[in-house]
C-alpha positions in Angstrom: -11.8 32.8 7.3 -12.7 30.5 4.3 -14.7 27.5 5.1 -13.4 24.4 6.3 -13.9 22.3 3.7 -11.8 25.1 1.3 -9.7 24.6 4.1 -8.9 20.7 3.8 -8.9 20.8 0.1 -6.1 23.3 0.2 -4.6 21.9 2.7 -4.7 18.4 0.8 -2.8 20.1 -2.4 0.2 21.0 -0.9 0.4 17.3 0.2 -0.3 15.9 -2.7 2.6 18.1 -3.9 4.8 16.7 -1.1 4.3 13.2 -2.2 5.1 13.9 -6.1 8.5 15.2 -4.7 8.7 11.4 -3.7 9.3 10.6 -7.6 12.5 9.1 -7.6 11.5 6.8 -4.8 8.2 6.4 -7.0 9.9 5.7 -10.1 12.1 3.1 -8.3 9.0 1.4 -7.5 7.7 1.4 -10.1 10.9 0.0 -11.8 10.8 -3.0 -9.5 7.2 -4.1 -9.6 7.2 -3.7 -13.5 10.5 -6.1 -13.4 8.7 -8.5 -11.0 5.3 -8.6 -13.1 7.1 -8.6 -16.7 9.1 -12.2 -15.2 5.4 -13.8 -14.6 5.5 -12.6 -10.9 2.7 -10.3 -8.9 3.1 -7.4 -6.5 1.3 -7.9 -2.8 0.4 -4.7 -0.8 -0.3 -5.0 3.2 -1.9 -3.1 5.4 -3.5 -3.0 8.9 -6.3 -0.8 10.2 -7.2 2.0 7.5 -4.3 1.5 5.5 -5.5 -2.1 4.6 -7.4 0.1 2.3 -4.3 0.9 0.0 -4.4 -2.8 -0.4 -7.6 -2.9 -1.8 -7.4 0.4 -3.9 -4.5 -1.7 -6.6 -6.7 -5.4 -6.3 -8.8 -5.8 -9.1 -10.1 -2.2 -10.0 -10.5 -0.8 -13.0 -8.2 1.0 -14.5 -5.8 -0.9 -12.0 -3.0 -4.1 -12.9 -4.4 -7.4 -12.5 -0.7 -8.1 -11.0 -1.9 -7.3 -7.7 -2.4 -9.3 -4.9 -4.6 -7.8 -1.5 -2.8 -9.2 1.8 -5.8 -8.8 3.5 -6.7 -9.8 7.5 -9.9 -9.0 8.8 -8.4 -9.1 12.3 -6.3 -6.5 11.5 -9.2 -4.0 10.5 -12.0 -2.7 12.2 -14.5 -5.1 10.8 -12.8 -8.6 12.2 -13.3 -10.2 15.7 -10.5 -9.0 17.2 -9.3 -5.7 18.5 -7.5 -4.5 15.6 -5.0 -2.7 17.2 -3.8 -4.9 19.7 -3.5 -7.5 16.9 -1.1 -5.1 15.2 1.5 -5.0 17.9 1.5 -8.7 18.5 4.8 -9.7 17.6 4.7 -13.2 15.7 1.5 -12.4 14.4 2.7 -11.3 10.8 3.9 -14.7 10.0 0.4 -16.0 10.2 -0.8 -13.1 7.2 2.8 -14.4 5.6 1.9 -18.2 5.6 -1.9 -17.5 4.2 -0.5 -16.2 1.1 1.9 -17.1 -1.5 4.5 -14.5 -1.5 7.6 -16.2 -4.1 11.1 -15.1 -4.7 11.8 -12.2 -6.7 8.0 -10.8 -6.1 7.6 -7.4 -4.1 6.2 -7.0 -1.4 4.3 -3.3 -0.4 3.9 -3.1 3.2 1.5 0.6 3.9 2.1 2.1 7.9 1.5 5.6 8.3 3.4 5.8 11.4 5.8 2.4 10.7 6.3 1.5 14.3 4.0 -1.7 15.0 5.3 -5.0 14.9 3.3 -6.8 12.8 3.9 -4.6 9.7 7.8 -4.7 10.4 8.0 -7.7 10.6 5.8 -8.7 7.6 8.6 -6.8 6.0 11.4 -8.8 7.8 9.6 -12.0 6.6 8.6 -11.1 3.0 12.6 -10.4 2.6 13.9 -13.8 4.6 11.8 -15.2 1.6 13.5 -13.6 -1.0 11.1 -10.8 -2.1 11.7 -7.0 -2.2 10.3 -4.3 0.0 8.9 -1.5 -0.4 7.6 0.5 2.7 4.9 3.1 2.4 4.9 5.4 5.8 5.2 8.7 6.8 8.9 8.7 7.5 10.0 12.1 8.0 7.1 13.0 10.0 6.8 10.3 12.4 11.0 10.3 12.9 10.6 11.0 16.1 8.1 8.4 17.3 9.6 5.6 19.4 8.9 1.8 18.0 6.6 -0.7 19.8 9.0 -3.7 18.7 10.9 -5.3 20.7 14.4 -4.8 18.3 13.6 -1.2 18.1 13.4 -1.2 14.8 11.0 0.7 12.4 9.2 -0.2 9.0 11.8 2.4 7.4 15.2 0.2 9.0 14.0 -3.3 7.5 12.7 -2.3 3.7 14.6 -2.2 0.3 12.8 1.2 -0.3 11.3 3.6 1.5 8.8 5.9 -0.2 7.5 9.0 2.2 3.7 9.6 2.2 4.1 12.6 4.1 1.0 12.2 6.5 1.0 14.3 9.5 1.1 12.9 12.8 -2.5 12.1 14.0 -3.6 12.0 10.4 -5.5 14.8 10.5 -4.7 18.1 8.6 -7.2 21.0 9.9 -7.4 22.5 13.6 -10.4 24.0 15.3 -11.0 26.7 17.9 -11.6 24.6 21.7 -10.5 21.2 19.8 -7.2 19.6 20.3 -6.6 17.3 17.9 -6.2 17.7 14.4 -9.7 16.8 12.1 -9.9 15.6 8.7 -7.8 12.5 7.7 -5.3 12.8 5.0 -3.9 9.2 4.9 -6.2 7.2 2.8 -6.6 10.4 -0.2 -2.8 10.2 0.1 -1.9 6.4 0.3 -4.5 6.2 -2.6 -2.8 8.8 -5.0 0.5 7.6 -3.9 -0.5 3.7 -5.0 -2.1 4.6 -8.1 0.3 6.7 -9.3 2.9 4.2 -9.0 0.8 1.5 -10.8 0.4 4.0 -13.8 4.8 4.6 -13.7 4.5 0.3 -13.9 2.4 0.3 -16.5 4.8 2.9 -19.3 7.7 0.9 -17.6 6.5 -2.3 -18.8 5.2 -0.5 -22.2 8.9 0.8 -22.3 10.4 -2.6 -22.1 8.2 -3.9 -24.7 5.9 -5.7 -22.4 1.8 -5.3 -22.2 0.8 -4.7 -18.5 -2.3 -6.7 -17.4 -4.8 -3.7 -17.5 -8.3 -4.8 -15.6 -11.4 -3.9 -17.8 -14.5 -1.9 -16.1 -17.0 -4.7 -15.9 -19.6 -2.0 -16.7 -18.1 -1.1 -20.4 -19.3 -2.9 -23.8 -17.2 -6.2 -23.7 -15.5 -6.0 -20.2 -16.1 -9.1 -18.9 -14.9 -10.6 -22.2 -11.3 -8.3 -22.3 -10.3 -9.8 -18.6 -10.9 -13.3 -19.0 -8.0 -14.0 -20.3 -6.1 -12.4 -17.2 -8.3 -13.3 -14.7 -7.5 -17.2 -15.7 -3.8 -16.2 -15.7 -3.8 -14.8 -12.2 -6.7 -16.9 -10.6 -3.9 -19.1 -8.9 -2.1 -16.1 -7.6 -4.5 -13.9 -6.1 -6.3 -15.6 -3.3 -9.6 -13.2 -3.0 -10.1 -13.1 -6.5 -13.6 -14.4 -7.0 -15.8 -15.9 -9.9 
């Protein structure tokens, strides 16, 4: 039997294939966020526990769109005061991430689940649209059809989103089994959510190109001049993006 490292990477590939089946839902997107950034406006991304990590994979990077905006909680990661997951399924709790950040009109909103059933990322999404923004919901749809929600409604993250885009992560996460173990070992979510983001902030960046717009590309601080090349952007989005910092 080859190695389980071999194993996962394999393993990993095919999913990664999965995902780029997702490209219409990709491109559409794509289409809205390069819509809502060309009119002046920015993209926010959400997530709680490990998927709070797609939100930071788009904010400020290199080789990443200064248009986007990390909805970011501590409470609602591992690192905060609180238990983290019983924070997540505290209904009324999302409109407390809502009212800390400036989420406009027209603007899209990405909220990242894996499984989609939670309260507080439903109804982040629930709120983002009573305030006029678009949706767009990141979860393992197909996979975790079967799993009952934990809000009171009944409702999932896939019933109250403009657009749905599949990140096809197993159940549990995990992607390799072991001889005498149970569960399921070696995460797939975050390599997934990752590709899955970046790939549809490159799609944003040709649409804009397409439509004769420049996308606001962040500079590697570490290149000749890189500091110099995002100034300009970082004064044009300082107001928008509350963790951006001098």
């Amino acid at each position: 039997m080859s190695k389980a490292y071999t194993r996962y990477f394999e393993r990993l590939r095919a999913l990664l294939d999965e995902v780029e089946g997702q490209g219409a839902q990709i491109e559409e997107a794509a289409a809205m966020m390069a819509e809502c950034i060309a009119a002046g406006g920015v993209v926010h991304v959400f997530g709680s526990g490990h998927s709070h990590m797609m939100a930071e994979e788009v904010f400020y990077r290199a080789g990443g769109l200064f248009a986007f905006n990390a909805m970011l909680d501590v409470n609602l990661t591992s690192f905060g005061t609180l238990k983290a997951g019983m924070v997540e399924r505290t209904e009324g709790y999302a409109n407390v991430v809502l009212e800390s950040f400036d989420v406009r009109a027209g603007e899209v909103v990405v909220i990242v689940s894996n499984s989609g059933i939670n309260p507080v990322p439903i109804e982040l999404a629930i709120g983002a649209r009573e305030r006029g923004a678009k949706t767009v919901g990141i979860t393992s749809a197909e996979k975790y059809a079967p799993a009952a929600s934990r809000y009171s409604t009944g409702k999932k993250l896939v019933d109250v989103v403009d657009l749905v885009v599949d990140s096809r992560v197993p159940v549990g996460d995990g992607i390799l089994m072991f001889e005498g173990v149970d569960s399921a070992i070696g995460a797939s979510s975050t390599v997934l959510g990752a590709a899955l983001m970046n790939a549809i902030v490159a799609q944003v960046a040709e649409d804009m190109l397409a439509a004769g717009h420049q996308p606001p590309v962040i500079v590697s601080m570490n290149v000749p001049n890189g500091d110099e090349k995002n100034r300009e952007l970082r004064e044009r989005y300082r107001d928008r993006l509350q963790l951006l910092k001098d």
